[in-house]
N, C-alpha and C positions, 0 to 999 in steps of 0.2 A: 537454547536459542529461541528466539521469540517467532512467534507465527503471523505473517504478514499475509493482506489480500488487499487488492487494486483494482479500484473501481471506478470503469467511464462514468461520461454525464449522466445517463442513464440510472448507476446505482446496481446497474448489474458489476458483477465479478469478471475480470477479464485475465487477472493471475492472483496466483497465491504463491508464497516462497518463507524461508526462513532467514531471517538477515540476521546479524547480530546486534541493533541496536536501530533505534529509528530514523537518524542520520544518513545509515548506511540503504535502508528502506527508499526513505524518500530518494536518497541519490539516484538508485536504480529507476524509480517510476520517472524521474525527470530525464534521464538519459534512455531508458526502454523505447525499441522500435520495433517490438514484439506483436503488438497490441495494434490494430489498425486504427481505433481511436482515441488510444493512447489514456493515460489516466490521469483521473481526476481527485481523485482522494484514495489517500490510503488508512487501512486500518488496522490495528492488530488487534492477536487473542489475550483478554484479559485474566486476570488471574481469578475471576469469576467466572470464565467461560463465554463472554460477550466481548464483541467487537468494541474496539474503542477508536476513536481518532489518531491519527500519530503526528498531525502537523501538517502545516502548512507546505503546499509544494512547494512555493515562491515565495522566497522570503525578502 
């Protein structure tokens, strides 16, 4: 299961979690009211070891 992390405007980290797919990823940062404000890009762990983009919040 792949390794997600969500980050505000800022570019800091506000969660991390493991979803099963990036669909399911971005579903949660768009619905999450965890985060006070809230996120703006998600990324996951590549199969290099580096963050990579997973998509558009808003499609």
């Amino acid at each position: 299961m792949p390794r997600y992390r969500f980050l505000d405007a800022l570019g800091d980290v506000v969660a991390e979690g493991d979803h099963a797919d990036h669909a399911e990823a971005l579903l949660w940062a768009r619905d999450e009211e965890e985060t006070e404000d809230g996120v703006n890009r998600v990324e996951y762990l590549g199969p290099d070891g580096d963050w990579r983009w997973a998509g558009p919040l808003q499609s």
